[in-house]
KOLSE-154097 format. One record per atom (N, C-alpha, C): x, y, z; residue in one letter. Coordinates in steps of 0.001 Angstrom, whole numbers, plus 500000, padded with zeros to 6 digits. Layout:
XYZa...
# end
This chain:
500841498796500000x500000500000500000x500876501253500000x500335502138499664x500922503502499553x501188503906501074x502031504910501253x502413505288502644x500826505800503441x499744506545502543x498761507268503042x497780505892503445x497644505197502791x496645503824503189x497029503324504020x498843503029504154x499095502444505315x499228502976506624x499416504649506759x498875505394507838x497605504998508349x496394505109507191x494932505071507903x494580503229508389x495056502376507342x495082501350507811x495900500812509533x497035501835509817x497861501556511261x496965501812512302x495825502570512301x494883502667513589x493637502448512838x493102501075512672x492288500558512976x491195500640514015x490109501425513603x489227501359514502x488454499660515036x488896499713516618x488372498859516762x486523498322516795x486007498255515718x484420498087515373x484045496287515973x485047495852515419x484517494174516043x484848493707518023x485789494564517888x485924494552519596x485158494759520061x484414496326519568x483485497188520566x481745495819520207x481872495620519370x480737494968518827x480774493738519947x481748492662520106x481786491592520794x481371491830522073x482177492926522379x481995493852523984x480796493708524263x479730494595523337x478541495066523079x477856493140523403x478285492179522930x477394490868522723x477664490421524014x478983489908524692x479462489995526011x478496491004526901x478040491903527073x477723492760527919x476039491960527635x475402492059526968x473854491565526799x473781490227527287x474627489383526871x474497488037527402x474768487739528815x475542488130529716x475961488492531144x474955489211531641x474159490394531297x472956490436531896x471567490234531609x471365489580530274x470222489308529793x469920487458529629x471032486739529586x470706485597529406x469744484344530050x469253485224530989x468252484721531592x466783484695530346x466832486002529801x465945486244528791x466282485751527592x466899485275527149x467719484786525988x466967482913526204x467336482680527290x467356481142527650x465846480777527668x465250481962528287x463317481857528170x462849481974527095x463275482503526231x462532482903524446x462833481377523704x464412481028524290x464735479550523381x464080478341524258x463835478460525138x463167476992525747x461342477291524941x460962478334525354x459605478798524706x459305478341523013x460289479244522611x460359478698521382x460487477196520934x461493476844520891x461939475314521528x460345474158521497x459770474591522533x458634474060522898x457499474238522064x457578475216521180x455954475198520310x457142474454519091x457946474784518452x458228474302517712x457911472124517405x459331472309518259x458963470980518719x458149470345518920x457320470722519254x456094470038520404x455119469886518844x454895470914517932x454522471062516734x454335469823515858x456380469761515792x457033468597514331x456482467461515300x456674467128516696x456070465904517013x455075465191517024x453978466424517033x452588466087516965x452119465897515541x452581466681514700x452293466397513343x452985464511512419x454216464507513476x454922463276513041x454054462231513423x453164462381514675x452575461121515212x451297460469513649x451126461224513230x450495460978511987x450584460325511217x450289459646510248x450596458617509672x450897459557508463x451941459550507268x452371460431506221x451435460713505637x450920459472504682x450264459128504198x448500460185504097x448192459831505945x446965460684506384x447575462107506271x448463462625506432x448846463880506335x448648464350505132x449298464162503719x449703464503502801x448395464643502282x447232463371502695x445858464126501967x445243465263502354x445723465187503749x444984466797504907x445495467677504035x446656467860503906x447606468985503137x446699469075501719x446623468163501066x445736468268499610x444655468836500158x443635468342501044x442533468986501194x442640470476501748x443278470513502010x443315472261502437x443967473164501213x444554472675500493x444924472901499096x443484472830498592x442872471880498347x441226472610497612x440827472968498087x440347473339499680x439529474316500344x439974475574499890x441229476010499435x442086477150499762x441598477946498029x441765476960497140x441936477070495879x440705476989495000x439777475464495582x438870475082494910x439116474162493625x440355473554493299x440814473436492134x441542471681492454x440974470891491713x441535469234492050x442546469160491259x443075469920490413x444462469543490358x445536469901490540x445435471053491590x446378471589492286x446189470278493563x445307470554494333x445071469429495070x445531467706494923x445784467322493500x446270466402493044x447593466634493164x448172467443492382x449876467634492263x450289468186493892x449435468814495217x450138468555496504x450254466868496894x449084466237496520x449197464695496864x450444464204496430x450586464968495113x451715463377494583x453050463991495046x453036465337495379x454421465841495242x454743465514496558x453845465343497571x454349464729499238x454228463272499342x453362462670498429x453330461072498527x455157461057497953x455537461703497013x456978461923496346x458045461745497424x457753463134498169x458418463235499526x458871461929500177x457550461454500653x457340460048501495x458201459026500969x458355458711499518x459082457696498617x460861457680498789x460971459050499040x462047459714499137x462864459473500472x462047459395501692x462550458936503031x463072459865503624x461849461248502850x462558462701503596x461784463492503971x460172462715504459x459246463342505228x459921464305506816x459971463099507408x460373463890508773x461018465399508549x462194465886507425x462704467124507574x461604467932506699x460768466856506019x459556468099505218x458945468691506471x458559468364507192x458087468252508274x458917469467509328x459880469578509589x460358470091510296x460680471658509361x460735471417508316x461236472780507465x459841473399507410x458529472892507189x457043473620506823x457152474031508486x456914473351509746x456939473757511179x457628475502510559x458921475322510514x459728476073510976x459064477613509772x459318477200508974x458646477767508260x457021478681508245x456450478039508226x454933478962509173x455216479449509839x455732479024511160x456410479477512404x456416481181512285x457801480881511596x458479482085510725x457393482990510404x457167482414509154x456060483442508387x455040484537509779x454279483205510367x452966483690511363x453938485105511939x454914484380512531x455794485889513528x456236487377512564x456386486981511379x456935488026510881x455609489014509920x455005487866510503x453701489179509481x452568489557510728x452804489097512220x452509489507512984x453010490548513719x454415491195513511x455160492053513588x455164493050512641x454900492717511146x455741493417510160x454341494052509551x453548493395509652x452197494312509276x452393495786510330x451804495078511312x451696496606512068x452371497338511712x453613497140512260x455225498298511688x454835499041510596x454346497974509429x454316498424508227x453103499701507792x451753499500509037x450524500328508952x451117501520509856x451841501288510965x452492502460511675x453852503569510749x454276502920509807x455008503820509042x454628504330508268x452956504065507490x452711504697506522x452103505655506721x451361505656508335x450831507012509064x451688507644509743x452839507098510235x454178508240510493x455436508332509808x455230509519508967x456603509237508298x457529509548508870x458076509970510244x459037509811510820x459456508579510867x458780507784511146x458532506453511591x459754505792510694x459229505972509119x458898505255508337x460556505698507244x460968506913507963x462520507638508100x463496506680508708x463371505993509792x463916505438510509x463742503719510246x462741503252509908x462319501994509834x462954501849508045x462857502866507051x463596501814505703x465171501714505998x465899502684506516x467632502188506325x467459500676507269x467021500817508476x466730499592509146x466371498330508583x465327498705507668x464955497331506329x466150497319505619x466643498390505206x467922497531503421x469080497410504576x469449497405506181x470258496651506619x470050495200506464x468683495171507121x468002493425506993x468066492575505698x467985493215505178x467826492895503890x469299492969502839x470045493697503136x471291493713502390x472962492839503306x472502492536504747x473317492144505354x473644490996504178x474708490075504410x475044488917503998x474132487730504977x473738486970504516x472446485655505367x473799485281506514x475152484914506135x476005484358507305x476110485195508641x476151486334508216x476322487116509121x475547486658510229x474267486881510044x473241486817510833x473520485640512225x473963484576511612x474293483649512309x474908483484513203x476154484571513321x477100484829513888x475978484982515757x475626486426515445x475127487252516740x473722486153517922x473037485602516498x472411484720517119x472308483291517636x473929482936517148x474103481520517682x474913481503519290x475392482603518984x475864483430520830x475129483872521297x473886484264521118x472851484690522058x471814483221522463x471331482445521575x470116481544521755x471239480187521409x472288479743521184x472665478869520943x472431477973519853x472478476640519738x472242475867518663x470319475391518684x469740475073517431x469092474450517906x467953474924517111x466326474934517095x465196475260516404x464771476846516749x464806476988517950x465026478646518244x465422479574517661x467081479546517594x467677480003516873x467471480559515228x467328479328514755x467035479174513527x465837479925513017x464735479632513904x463649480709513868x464040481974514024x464443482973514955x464295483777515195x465397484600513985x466312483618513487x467055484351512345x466160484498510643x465485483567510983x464669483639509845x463497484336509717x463122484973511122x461879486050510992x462733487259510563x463784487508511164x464744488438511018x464893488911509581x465485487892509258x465637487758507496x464323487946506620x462864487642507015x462203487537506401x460849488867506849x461091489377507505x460318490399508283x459990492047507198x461387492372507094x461168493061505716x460541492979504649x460241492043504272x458935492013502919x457625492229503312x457170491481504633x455540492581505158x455961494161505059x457043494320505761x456586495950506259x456479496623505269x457152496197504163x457857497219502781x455756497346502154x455756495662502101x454831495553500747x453583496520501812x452800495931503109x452369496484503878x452649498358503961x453669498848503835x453658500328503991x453056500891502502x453505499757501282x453403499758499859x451530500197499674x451068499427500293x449685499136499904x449071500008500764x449400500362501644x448506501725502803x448594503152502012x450225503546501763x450474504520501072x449907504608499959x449777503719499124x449381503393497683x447314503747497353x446761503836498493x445355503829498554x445096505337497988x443841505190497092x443547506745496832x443261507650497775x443373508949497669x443021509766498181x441479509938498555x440820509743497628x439459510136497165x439029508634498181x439239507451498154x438427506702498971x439187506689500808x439603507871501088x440035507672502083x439394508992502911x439018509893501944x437843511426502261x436375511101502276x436316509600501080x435097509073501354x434513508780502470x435881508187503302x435397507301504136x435506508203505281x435814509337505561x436202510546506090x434665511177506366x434157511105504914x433178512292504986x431840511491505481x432080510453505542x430514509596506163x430789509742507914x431802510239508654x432183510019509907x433001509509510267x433496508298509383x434716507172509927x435721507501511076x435925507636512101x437345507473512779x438081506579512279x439463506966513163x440766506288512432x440671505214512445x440182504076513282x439969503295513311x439168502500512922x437889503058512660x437131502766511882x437773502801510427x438207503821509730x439204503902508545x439875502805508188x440739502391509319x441925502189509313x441316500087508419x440364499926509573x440015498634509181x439018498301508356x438101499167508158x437196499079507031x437710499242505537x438439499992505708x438750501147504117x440122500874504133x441559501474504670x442815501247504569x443098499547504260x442906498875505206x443377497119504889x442854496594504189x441658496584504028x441015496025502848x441156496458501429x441575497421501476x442307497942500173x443735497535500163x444173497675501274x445614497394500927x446123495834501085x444995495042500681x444952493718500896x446034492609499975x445655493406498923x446343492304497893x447650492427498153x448390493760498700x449876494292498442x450008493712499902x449329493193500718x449654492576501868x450059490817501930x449515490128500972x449147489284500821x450425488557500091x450747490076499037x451857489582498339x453224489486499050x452879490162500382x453916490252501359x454393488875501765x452703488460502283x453081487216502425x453487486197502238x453397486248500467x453983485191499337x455536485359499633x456272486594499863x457548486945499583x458327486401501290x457526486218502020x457740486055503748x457796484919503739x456993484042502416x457075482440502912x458372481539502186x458474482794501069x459765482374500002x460747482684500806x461019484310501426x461908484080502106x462408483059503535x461681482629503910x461407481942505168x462136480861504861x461437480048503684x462115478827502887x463931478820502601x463690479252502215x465287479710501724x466419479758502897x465757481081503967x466749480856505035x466537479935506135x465472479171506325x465678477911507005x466596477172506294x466655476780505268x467794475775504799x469059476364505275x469970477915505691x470767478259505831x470967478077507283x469967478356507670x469821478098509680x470870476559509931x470565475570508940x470613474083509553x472260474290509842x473051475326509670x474619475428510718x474445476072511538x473475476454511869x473092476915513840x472036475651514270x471803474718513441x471407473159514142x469984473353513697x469780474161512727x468052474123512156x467349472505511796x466541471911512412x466149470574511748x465052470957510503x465905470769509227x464745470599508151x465715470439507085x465360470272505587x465894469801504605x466968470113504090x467419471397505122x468916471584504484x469656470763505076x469728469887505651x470060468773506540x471133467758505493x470139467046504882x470391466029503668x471546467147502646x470554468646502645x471363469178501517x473061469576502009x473466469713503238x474240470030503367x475097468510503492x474863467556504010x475308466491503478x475618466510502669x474914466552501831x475397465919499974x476030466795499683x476693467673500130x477862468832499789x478877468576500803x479497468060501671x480391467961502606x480411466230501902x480044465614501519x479810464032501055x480130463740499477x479988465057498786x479718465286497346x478953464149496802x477447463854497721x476169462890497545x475393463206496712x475791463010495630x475034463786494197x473366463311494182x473279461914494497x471698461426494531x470672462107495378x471912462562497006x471080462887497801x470808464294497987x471738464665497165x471195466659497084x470223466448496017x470185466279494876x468741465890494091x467881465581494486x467911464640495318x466490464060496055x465736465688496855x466802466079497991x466645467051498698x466412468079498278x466782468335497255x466915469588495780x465354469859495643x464665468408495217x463304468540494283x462404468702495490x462643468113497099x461946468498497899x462085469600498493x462463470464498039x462452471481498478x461769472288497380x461951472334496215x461102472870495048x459695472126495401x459633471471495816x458101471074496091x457576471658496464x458287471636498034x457558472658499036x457213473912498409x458379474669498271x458194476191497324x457274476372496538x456968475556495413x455901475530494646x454439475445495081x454489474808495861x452977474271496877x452470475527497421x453572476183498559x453515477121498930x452798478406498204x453724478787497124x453281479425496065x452220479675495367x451909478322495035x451092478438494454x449544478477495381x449376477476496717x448266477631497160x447895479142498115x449452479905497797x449265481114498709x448818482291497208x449528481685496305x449127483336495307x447873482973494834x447437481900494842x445875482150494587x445073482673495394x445372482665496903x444703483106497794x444570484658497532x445985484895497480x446039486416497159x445248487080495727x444827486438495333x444172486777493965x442423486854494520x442139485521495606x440819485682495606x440651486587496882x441355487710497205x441318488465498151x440988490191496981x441620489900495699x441913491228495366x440316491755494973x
# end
């Protein structure tokens, strides 16, 4: 390096010290709270994949179809969930289907139970809403490893963990699409609803959400994709679900068994997808 780079490079601000410091200091007095969120967590999860496992596959995979036509109305979407989990079953890779959909909903339910509101509170404060986007394109632009780092020292190994990095990761697509669809409402049906008497609240749930339904919905499509994705990354903080096999067959170079794991996971995704964007269609 040039003499001037290697000046600014000789005092190094220490940023990862103060940062560790910063993780050291929370865990020494918070880990009491740390240890209650992961046993809690822990426990619905778990308690979840077990109860669903006691099931026979078989009886499952049609429940899953049938709620696929309740959802849709359509027998051959309902057909292609049958065959693509009877698939699963053939495969001998139920149990982590199983543990990745758990973890997955999980996910989703928390982050659009969080990320809505946020998302209706920023579009009526734009201070708010000043402060809450650099906060999103951090979430969203970090690197996925990173993440792993802060939360495998706080909650340890395990289904917890894994969750709470993946609401993390996936939380940003309600608030965005959610602030998207509040802001996005006309003017004119919001004086409408103004000029009959409405309070805010009244507004807010009659007229604002229901309009801003579809752009909510699509949130949700993007919360369940993302969800998917970074559960498979969780399984090196001890996530149980299909990145399991997949990371095998890459430390193994198990070409059969990342394929296998490969297409079950495009299953899922697709299923997902598809029985969620129709929903979102018969909402608009």
């Amino acid at each position: 390096m040039d003499p001037l780079s290697r000046l600014i490079a000789s005092f190094k601000i220490p940023v990862g010290k103060w940062g560790k410091s910063f993780i050291d200091f929370i865990v020494y007095w918070f880990e009491w709270l740390f240890d209650a969120i992961k046993i809690s967590l822990n426990f619905v999860v778990e308690g979840t994949t077990a109860g669903l496992l006691l099931l026979p596959p078989v009886l499952l995979a049609v429940l899953f179809a049938g709620l696929a036509f309740w959802l849709k109305r359509s027998k051959i979407l309902a057909l292609g969930v049958l065959l693509g989990l009877l698939f699963i079953i053939n495969q001998g890779l139920w149990k982590e289907t199983i543990q990745t959909l758990v973890l997955v909903v999980a996910a989703t339910a928390m982050s659009m139970a969080i990320g809505v509101p946020i998302g209706i509170w920023a579009a009526h404060k734009p201070s708010v809403w000043r402060v809450t986007q650099p906060t999103l394109d951090l979430m969203q632009t970090m690197p996925t490893f990173v993440y792993l780092i802060p939360i495998l020292i706080l909650f340890g190994l395990g289904a917890a963990p894994a969750l709470i990095v993946t609401i993390v990761f996936a939380m940003p697509a309600p608030v965005r699409m959610t602030y998207l669809g509040i802001t996005s409402i006309p003017k004119p049906m919001i004086e409408a609803g103004e000029s009959f008497g409405a309070t805010k609240k009244q507004l807010l749930w009659k007229v604002e959400i229901p309009a801003a339904m579809p752009s909510i919905m699509a949130g949700l499509t993007q919360c369940i994709m993302l969800s998917l994705s970074m559960v498979v990354f969780a399984t090196l903080i001890g996530a149980p679900s299909l990145g399991n096999p997949v990371n095998k067959a890459l430390a193994n170079r198990n070409i059969p068994l990342g394929i296998e794991a490969g297409l079950a996971l495009v299953i899922i995704a697709i299923i997902l997808d598809r029985v969620l964007a129709q929903k979102a269609e018969l909402r608009k």
